[in-house]
C-alpha positions as CSV (number, residue, x, y, z in Angstrom):
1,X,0.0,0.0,0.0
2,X,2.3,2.5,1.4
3,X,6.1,3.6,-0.3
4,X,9.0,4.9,0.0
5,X,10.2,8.4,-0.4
6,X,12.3,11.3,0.1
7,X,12.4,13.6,2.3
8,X,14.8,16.5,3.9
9,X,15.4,18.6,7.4
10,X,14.5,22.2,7.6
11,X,18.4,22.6,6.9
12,X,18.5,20.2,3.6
13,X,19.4,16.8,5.4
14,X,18.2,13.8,3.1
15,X,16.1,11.0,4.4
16,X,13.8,8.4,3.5
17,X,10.9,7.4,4.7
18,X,7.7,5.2,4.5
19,X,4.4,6.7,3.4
20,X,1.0,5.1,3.2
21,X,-1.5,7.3,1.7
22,X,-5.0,7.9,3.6
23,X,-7.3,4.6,2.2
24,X,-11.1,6.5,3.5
25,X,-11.7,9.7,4.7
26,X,-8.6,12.0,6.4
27,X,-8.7,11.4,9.8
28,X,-5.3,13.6,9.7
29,X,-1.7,12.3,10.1
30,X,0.4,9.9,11.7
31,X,4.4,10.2,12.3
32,X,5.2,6.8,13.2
33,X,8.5,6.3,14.9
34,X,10.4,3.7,15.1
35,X,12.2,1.0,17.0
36,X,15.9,0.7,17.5
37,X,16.0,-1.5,14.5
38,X,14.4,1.0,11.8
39,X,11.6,1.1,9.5
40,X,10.6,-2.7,9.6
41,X,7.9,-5.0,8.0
42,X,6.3,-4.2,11.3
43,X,6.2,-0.8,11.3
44,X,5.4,-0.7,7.3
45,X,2.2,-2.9,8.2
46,X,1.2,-1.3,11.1
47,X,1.5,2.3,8.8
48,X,-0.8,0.1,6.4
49,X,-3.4,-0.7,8.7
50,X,-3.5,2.9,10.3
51,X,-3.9,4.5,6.4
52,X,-6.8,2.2,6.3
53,X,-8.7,4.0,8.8
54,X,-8.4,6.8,7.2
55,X,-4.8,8.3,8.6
56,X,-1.9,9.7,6.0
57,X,1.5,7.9,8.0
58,X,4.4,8.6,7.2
59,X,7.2,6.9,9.2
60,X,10.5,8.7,8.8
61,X,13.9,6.7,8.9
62,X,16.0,8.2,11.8
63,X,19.1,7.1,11.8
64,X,19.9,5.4,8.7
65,X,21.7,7.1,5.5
66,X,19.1,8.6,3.3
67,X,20.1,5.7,0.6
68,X,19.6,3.1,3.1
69,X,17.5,0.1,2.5
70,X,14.6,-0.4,4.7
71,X,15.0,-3.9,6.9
72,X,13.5,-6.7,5.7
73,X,13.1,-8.4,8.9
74,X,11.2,-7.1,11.6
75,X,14.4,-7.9,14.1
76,X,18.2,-8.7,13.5
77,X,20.1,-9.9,16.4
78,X,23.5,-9.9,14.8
79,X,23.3,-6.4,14.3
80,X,21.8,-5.1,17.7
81,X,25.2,-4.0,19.2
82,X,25.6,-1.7,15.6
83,X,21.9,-0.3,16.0
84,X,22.4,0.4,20.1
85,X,25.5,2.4,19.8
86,X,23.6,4.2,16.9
87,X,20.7,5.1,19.1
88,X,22.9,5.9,22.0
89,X,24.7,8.3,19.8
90,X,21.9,9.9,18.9
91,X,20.6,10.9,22.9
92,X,18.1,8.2,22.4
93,X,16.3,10.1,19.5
94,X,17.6,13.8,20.7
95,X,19.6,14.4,17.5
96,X,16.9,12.5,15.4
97,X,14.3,15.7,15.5
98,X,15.2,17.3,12.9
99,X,13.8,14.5,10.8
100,X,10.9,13.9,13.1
101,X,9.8,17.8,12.4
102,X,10.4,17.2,8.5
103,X,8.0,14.6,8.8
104,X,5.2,16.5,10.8
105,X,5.9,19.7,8.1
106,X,4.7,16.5,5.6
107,X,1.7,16.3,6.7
108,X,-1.4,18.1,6.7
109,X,-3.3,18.5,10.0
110,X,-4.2,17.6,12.6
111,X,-0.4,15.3,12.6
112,X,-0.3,13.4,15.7
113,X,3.1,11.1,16.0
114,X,3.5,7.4,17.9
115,X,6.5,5.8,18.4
116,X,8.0,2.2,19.9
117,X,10.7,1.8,22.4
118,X,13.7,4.1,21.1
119,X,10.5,5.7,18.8
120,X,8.9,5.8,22.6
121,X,11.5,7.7,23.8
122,X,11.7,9.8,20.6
123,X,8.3,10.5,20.4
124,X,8.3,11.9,24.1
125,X,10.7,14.3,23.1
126,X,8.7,15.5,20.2
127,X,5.9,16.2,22.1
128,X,8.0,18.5,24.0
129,X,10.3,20.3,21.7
130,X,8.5,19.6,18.4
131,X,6.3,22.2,17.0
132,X,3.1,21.0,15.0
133,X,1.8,18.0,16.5
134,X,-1.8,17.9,18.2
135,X,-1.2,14.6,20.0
136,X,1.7,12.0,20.8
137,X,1.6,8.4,22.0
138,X,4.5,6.7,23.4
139,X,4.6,3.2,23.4
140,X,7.7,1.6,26.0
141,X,10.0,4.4,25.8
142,X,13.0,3.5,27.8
143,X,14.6,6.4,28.0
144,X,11.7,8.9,28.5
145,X,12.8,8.2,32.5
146,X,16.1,10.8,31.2
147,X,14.0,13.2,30.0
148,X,11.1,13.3,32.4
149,X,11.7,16.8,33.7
150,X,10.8,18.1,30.3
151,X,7.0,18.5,29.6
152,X,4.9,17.8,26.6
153,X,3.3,20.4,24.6
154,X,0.4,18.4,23.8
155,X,-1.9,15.9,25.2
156,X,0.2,12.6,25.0
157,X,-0.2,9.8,26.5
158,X,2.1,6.6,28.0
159,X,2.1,2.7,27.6
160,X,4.6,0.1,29.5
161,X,4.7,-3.3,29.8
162,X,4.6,-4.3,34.2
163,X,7.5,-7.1,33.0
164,X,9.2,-5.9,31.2
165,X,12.5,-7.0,31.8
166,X,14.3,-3.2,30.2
167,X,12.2,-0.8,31.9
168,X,11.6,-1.2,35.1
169,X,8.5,-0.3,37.2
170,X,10.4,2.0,39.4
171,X,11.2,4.3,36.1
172,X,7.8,4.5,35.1
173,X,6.6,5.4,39.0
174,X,9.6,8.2,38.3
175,X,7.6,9.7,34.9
176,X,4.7,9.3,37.4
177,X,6.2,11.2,40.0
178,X,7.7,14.2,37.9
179,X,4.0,14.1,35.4
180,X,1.3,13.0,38.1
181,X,-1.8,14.3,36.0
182,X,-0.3,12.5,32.6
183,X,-1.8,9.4,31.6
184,X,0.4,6.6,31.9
185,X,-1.4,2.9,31.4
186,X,0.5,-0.2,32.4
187,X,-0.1,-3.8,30.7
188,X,0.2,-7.4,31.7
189,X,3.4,-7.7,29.1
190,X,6.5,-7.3,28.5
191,X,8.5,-4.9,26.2
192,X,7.6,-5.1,22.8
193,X,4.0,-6.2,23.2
194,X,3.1,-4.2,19.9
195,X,5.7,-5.7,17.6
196,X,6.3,-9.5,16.7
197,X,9.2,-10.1,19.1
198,X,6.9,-9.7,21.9
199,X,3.5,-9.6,20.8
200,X,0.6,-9.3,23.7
201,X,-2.5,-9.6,21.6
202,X,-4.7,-8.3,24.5
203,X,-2.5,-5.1,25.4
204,X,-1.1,-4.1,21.8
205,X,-5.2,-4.1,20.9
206,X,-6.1,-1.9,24.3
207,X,-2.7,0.4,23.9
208,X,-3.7,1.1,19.8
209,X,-7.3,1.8,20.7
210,X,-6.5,4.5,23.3
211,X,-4.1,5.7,21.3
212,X,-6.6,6.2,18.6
213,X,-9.2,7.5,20.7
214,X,-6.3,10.0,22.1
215,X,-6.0,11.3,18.5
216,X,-9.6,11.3,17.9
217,X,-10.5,13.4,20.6
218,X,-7.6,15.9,19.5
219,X,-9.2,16.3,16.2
220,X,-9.0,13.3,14.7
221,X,-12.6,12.6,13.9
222,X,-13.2,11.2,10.8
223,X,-14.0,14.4,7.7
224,X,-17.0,14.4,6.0
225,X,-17.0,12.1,2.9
């Protein structure tokens, strides 16, 4: 359904990215944010399925060279250590915003933006330094527990798994602490629960639906045909 393209930084940086058009009626747009391992089948099919309902996603590459090919498996052990020393590089997403706010400027409105573990922690930090989005949804972000003293500009929303064995509970009762009034909804799972490696049917279908009720209620109701 969905394709490849090109796209730059406000300063002329080339990227790709993944874009599945809207199949029904705008809702509005989606940046979807990766994992650490990139734009995967996973994320492609998950883009797929959120253009079906009437969303325009575009999920931005954010650390790979702009010529780059997109994964072909959804995980690659043999190249984690390569892909964890990229994201730490990168602050955990800090240096990747550039490219998230090229993909928001994409989009028409309302643009909301989701992300998965190091897309978690990235799309936290959107929601506070990006400029654009009307909603964010931040699926196991390990690393939001670094940046919890910064504050979203927009209504966003958390997910984490109670076992999972990366991010402990004791982090997520520190986002708790320093955000007490920002929804934060724990899961009988572990990490991953959205993607194949550690799919949780049950939570991956409650997490989507509040995250699409999140971006409904932010003015994501379906247009008029």
């Amino acid at each position: 359904m969905g394709q490849r393209i090109a796209l730059a930084t406000r300063d002329g940086a080339p990227f790709a990215a993944y874009q599945a058009p809207p199949q029904e009626a705008r809702r509005g747009g989606i940046v979807m944010l990766h994992a650490i391992w990139g734009v995967t089948p996973h994320i492609r099919q998950l883009s797929d399925s959120l253009a079906e309902q009437g969303y325009e996603v575009i999920a931005p590459s954010l650390m790979d060279a702009a010529d780059a090919d997109f994964p072909i498996e959804d995980t690659t052990p043999a190249i984690l250590d390569a892909r964890m020393a990229m994201g730490q590089a990168t602050g955990w997403g800090v240096s990747t915003l550039p490219r998230v706010q090229a993909a928001i400027d994409a989009l028409d409105g309302p643009v909301f933006a989701m992300g998965f573990c190091y897309g978690g922690t990235t799309a936290w930090l959107a929601a506070c330094r990006c400029e654009g989005l009307a909603a964010v949804s931040a699926f196991y972000g390990g690393d939001i527990v670094a940046y919890r003293d910064e504050t979203p500009k927009v209504p966003t929303i958390l997910h984490f798994g109670k076992t999972d064995s990366l991010i402990p509970m004791t982090d997520v009762e520190a986002i708790r602490d320093a955000h007490p009034d920002l929804p934060i909804y724990p899961y009988d799972a572990g990490h991953a629960f959205v993607a194949p490696s550690g799919h949780h049917p049950d939570s991956a279908r409650l997490a989507l639906l509040r995250t699409l009720q999140l971006f409904q209620r932010s003015g994501g109701s379906k247009a008029e045909a």
